[in-house]
C-alpha positions as CSV (number, residue, x, y, z in Angstrom):
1,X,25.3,-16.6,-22.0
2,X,24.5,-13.4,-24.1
3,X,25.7,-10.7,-21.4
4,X,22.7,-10.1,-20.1
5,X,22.5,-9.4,-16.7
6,X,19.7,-11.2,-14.1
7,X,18.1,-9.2,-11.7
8,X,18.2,-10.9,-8.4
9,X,15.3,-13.3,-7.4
10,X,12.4,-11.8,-4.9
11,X,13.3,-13.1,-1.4
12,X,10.7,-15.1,0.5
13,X,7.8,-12.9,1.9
14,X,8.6,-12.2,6.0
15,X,5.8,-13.4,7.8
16,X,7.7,-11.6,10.4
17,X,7.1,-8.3,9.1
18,X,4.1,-6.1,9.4
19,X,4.7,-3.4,6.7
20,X,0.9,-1.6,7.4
21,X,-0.9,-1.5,10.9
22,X,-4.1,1.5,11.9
23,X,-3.9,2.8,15.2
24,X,-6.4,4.7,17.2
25,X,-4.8,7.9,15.6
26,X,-6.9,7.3,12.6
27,X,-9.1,4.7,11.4
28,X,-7.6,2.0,13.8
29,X,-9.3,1.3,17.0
30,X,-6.3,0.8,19.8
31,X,-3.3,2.8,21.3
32,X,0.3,2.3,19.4
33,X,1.5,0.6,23.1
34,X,-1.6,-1.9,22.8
35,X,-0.9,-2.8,18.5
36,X,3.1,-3.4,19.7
37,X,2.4,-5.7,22.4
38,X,0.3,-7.6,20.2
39,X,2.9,-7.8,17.5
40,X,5.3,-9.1,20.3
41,X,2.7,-11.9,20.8
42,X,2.4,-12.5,17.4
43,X,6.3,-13.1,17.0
44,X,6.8,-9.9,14.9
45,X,10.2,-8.3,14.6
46,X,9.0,-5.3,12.8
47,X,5.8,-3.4,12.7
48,X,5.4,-0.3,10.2
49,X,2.7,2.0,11.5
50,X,0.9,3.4,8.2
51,X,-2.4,5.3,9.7
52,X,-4.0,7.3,7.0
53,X,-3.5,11.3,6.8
54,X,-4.4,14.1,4.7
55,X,-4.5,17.5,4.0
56,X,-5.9,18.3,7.3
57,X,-4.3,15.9,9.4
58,X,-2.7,17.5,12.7
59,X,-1.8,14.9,14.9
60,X,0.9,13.4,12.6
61,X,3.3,15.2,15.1
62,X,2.0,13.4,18.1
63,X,2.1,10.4,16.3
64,X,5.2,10.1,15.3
65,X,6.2,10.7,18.3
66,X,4.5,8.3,20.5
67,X,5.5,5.9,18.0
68,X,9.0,7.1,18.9
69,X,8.9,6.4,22.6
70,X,7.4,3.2,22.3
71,X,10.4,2.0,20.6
72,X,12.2,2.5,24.3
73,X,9.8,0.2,25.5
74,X,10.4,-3.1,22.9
75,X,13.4,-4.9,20.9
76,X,10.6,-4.6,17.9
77,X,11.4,-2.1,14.7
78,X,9.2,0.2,15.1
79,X,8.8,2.4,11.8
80,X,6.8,5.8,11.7
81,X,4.8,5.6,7.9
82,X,1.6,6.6,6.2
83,X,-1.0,6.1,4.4
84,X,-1.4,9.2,1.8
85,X,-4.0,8.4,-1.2
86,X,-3.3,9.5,-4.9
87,X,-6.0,12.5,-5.4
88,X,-5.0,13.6,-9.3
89,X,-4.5,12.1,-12.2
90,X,-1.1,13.2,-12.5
91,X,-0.1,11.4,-8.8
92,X,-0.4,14.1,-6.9
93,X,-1.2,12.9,-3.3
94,X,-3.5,14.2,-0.3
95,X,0.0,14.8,1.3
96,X,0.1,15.8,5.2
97,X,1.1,19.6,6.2
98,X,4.5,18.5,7.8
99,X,6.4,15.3,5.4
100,X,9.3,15.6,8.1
101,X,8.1,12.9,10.5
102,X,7.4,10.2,8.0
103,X,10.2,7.5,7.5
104,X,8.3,5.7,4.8
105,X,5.2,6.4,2.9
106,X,2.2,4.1,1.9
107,X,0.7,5.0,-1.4
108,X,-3.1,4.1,-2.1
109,X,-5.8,4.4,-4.7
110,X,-8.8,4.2,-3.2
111,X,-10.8,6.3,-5.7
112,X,-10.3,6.6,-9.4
113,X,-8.4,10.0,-10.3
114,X,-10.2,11.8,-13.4
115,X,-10.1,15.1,-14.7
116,X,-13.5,16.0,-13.4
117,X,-12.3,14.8,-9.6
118,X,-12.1,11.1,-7.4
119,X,-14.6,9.1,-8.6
120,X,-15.4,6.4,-5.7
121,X,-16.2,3.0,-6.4
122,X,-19.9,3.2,-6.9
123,X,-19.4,5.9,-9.2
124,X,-17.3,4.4,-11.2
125,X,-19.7,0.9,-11.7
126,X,-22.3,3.6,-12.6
127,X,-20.4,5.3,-15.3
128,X,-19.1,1.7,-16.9
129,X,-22.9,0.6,-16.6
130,X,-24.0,3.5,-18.6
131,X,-21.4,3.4,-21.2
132,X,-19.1,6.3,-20.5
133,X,-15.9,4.0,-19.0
134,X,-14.6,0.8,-20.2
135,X,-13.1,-1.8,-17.6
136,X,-10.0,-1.5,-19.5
137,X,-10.1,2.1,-19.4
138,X,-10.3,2.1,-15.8
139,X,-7.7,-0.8,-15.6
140,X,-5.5,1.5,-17.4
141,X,-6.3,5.0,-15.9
142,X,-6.1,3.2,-12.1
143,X,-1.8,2.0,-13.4
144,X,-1.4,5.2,-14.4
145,X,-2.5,7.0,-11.4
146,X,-0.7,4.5,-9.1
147,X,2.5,4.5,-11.2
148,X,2.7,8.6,-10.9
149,X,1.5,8.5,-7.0
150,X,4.8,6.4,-6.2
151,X,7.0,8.2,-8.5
152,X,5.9,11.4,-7.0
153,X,6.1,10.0,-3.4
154,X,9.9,8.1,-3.9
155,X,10.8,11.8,-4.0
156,X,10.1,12.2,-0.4
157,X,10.6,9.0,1.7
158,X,10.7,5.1,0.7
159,X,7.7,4.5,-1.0
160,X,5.0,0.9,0.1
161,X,2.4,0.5,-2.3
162,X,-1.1,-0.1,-0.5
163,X,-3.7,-2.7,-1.5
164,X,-2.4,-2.7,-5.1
165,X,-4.9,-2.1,-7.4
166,X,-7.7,-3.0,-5.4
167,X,-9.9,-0.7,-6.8
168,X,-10.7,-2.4,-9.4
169,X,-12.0,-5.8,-7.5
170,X,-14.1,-2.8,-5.7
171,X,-15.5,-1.7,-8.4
172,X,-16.4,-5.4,-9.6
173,X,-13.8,-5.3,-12.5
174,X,-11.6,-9.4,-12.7
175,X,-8.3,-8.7,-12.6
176,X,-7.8,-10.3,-16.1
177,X,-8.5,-6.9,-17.3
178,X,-4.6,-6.4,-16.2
179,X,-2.4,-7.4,-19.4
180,X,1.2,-7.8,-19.4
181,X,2.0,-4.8,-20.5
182,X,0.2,-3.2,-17.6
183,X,1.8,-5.3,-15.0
184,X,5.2,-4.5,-16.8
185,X,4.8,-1.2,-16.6
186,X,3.6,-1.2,-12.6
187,X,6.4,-3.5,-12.0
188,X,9.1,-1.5,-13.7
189,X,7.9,1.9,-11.6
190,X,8.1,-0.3,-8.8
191,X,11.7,-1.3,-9.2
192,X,13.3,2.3,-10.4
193,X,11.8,3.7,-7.6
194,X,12.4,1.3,-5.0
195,X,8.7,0.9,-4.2
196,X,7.6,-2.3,-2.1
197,X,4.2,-3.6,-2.9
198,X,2.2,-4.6,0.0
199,X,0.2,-8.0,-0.2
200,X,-2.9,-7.4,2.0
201,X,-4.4,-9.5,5.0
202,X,-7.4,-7.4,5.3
203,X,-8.2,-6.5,1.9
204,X,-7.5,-9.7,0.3
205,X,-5.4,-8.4,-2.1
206,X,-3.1,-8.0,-4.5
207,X,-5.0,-11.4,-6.3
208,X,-2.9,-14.6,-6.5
209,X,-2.1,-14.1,-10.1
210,X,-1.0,-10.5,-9.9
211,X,1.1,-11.4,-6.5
212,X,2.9,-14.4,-9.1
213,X,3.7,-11.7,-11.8
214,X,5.0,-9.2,-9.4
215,X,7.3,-11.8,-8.1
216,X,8.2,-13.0,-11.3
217,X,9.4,-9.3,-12.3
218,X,11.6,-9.0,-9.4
219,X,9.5,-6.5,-7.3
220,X,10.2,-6.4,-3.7
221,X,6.7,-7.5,-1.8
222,X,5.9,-7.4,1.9
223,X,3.5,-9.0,4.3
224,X,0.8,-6.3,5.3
225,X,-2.1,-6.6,7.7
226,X,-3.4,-3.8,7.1
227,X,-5.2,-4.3,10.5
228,X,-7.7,-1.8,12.2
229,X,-7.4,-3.9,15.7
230,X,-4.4,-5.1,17.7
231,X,-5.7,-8.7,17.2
232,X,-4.9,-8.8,13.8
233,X,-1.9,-8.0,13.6
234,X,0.9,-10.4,12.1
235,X,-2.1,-12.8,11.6
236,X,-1.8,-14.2,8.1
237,X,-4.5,-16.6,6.8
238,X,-4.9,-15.1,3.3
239,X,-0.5,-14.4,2.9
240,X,0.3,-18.2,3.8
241,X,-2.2,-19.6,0.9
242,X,-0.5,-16.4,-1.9
């Protein structure tokens, strides 16, 4: 032995867990009472409610608290999250007026954050196609913004991290393009800040390879649905082959 100490092994991923459902609030299309009783049939024991808010987002109030008295109505954990996107470079995040209901935070990076603004998807295929981004630029500037949006958002509530990196199979980038050092450095923000990573139903994602490195660094990883209608959630097809 040199000294060193081992950080504990990942546990096993909880199929019985749910860590990001939508509701009808948002971009989900049924009522918090209809998405709990489908997580009762699906076995669940706890369902993390993560619809996506912003800026002008004004029924985060009501939200949280029919989420609140539905948890009178089942033995299920019911947890009141969101989904808050990384707008700036620097991982500032389309945060919601009022922070106070939120008991955990889901950080995503659906766009890429540049100096001149969000580039979306498309965009960002154009701008590599005509020379003025790299893939490994945009591997690189996409860790960076997601490494400063959890860092920022650990500050306020325990931190998920959404669809990791799926930007860049969006924008038609392999994820090979993610080195080591990348990875290491994800993973590392991941652990000081107590960030769990999501591994998406819906979205397919993160890839196997990138769930195996994640695991192999020790980062906490949770079962995530990410499911627009009742019937999907706690349905893994995609989390049983990962």
């Amino acid at each position: 032995m040199n000294g060193t100490t081992l950080a504990a092994p990942v546990a096993a991923l909880d199929l019985r867990t749910d860590a990001h459902v939508h509701t009808g609030f948002a971009a989900g299309r049924d009522s918090v009472g209809v998405v709990v009783s489908a997580a009762d049939k699906a076995g669940l024991t706890t369902v993390t409610f993560a619809d996506q808010v912003g800026p002008e987002t004004a029924w985060l109030p009501a939200y949280a608290d029919t989420i609140r008295r539905a948890r009178l109505r089942t033995e299920l954990s019911l947890r009141v999250g969101a989904e808050v996107e990384v707008v700036q470079p620097d991982g500032w995040l389309a945060w919601p007026a009022d922070l106070g209901h939120l008991e955990v935070v889901s950080v995503s990076v659906s766009r890429l954050p540049l100096a001149e603004g969000l580039i979306a998807p498309r965009d960002v295929r154009a701008m590599i196609a005509a020379g003025r981004l790299t893939p490994d630029q945009v591997a690189e500037a996409t860790v960076a913004a997601t490494i400063k949006g959890i860092e920022r958002a650990s500050r306020y509530a325990p931190t998920q991290l959404a669809r990791p990196l799926s930007l860049l199979a969006q924008v038609g980038i392999d994820d090979a393009v993610l080195t080591p050092e990348l990875v290491d450095a994800l993973a590392a923000a991941c652990r000081l800040t107590g960030t769990a990573v999501e591994i998406s139903e819906a979205w397919r994602s993160p890839a196997p390879r990138l769930v195996a490195m994640l695991r192999e660094a020790n980062v906490a990883l949770l079962a995530a649905s990410d499911a627009r209608y009742a019937g999907e959630v706690g349905r893994w097809q995609y989390l049983r082959r990962v």
